[in-house]
N, C-alpha and C positions, 0 to 999 in steps of 0.2 A: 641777304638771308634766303637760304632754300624754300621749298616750296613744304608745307606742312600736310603731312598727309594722318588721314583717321581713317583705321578698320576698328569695324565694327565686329566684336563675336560673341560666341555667348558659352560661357561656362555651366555645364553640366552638373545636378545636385550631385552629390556623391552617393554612394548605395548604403544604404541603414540597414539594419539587422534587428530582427524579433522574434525571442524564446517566448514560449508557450508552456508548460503545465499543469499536469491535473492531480489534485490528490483528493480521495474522498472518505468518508468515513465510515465503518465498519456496521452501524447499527443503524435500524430502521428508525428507531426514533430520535430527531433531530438528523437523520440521511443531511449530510452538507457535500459541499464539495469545493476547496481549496483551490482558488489559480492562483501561479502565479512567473510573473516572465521578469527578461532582460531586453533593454530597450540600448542600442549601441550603434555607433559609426563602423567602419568598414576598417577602421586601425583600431576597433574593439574600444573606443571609449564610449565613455557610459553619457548618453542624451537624458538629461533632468527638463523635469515641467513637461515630460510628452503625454498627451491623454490618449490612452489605449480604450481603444472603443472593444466590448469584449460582448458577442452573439452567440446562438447557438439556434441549430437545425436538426431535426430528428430525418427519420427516411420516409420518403415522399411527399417532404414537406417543398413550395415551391420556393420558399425565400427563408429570410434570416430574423429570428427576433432577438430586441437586444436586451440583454441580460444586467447590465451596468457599465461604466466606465472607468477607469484607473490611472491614477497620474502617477507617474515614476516620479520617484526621489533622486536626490543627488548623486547615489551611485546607479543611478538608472534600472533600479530593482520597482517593480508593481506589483500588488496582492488585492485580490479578492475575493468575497467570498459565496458561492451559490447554494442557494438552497431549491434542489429539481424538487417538483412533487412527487413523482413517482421513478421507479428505477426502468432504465432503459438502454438504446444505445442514442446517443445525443454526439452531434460533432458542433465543437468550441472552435468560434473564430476569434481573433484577436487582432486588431490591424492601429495603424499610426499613419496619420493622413498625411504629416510631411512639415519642415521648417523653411527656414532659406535656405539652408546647406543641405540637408539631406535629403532624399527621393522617401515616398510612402512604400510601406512596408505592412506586409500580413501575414499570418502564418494560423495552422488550425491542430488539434486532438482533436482525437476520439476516446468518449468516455460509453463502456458497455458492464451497466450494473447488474444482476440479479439478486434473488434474496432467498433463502433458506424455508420460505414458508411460516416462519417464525417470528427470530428479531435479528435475525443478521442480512446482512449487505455484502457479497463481494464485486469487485468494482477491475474493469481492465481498462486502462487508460494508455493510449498510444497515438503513434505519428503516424501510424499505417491502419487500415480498415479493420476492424476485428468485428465478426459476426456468431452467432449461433453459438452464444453462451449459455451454459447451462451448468448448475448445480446437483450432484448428485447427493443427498441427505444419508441416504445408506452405507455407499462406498467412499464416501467421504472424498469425493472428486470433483473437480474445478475445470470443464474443460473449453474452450473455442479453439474458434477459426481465423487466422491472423495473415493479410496480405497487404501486401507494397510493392512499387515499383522494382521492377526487375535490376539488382544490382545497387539497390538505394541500403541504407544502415537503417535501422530501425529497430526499435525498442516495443518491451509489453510491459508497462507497472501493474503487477497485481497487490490489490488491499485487499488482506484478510483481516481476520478478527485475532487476536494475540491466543485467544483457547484453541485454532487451528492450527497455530504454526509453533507446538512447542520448542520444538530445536531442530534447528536448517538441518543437521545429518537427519534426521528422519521423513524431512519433507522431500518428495520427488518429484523433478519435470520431466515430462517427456514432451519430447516434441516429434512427431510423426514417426512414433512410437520408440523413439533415441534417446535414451539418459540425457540430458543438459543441463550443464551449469548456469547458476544464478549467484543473483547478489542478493541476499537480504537484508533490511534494515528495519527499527523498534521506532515507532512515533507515538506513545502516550499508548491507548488498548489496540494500534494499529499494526499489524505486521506489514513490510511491502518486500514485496521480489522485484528484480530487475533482471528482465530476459533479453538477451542482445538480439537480431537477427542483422544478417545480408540477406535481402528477399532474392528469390529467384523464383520461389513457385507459392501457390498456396500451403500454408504449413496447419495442421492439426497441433495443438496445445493441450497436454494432461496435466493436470497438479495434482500430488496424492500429497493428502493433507495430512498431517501427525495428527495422532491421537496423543492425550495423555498419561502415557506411556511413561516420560521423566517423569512426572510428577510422581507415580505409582514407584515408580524404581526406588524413587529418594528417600521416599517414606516405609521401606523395608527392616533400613535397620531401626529404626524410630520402634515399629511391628515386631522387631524380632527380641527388642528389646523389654517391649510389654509382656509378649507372650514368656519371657523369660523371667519376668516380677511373676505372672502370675503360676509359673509351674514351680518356681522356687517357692510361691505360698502356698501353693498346693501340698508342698513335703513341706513344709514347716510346721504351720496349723496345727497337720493331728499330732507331732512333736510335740507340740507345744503344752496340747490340750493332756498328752499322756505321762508329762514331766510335771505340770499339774495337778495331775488325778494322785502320781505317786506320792508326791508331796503332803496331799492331803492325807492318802494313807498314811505316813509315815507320821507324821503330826499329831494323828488321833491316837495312833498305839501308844506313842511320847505319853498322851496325857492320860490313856488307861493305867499305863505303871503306873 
């Protein structure tokens, strides 16, 4: 018999993967804020039982506080839910420390809220930096400042309140002062945009918000149709009152004969 020989080596976890985001809600009271990610292998199968530890850091703050934790399910989906005290810009970490098979993994948003003065919230949430948000009450605009790596994809979810975004044709983006297309979507009283970017430079963000304008529109014929009861009773009335009046006349001479 040959001589038995043993190497020794050692196999490397393989690379995990973890989605991250943020949705948050419209109004100042009860302000929440919706995570929620995918927890997956490197051939996109979904890892169950992972506890996703989930932080968050404001600016110039020196470290991370942790917010709660999340265990994915069996298709490797996690949700949770924050309630920030105050509206601001906050960046959300989310990370998975590791199994036998796979490497640890983290990934972060950016949530940047402001508020109307009032009772509304609007809320920008992204993979890339967005600053110097601000609400205009007058001109009914939603503007920031939105950067990312040079040549990276990156996205802006805006959450409005459903009274600002009556119909996507009326709502406009600009972006460093250019028409651009969006997605929108309807979650319960929440409108949300979906704006794409490939970063290259800093970009400027405008939203001109709809007024309600549909609603005024739709309610014309309803208007045209009242105002139309009441010009028809307008001429009918003294008809009426003066086929009446005759009547009587005509009645009372009957009984003088």
């Amino acid at each position: 018999m040959g001589d038995i020989t043993t190497i020794n080596g050692y196999i490397s976890p393989a690379i995990s993967k973890l989605s991250l985001s943020l949705s948050s809600s419209t109004s100042l009271l009860g302000f929440s804020v919706g995570i929620s990610g995918y927890l997956s292998g490197i051939d996109s199968a979904a890892i169950s039982n992972g506890i996703v530890l989930l932080e968050f850091t404001v600016p110039a703050a020196t470290g991370w506080t942790t917010l709660t934790s999340a265990t994915t399910g069996p298709d490797g989906n996690y949700q949770a839910t924050w309630l920030p005290q105050a509206t601001g810009t906050f960046t959300v970490r989310a990370s998975w420390a590791r199994n036998g098979t796979y490497e640890p993994t983290s990934v972060s948003a950016t949530l940047t809220s402001v508020s109307d003065g009032s009772k509304y919230v609007f809320a920008v949430a992204s993979n890339a930096t967005v600053s110097s948000a601000v609400y205009n009450p007058s001109a009914k605009i939603l503007s920031f400042t939105i950067r990312g790596p040079i040549g990276q994809s990156g996205y802006a979810d805006v959450s409005l309140p459903e009274e600002f975004a009556v119909d996507n044709t009326l709502l406009k983006v600009h972006v460093n002062g250019t028409d651009t297309p969006f997605q929108m979507s309807q979650s319960g009283d929440t409108a949300r945009l979906r704006i794409a970017f490939v970063f290259g430079n800093l970009y400027d963000v405008e939203i001109f918000l709809a007024e309600r304008q549909g609603t005024t529109s739709g309610s014309q014929p309803y208007l045209l149709y009242v105002m139309g009861l009441a010009v028809a009773g307008a001429i009918a009335v003294p008809s009426v009152l003066r086929l009446r009046s005759s009547q009587k006349k005509t009645q009372s001479k009957d009984y003088q004969s």
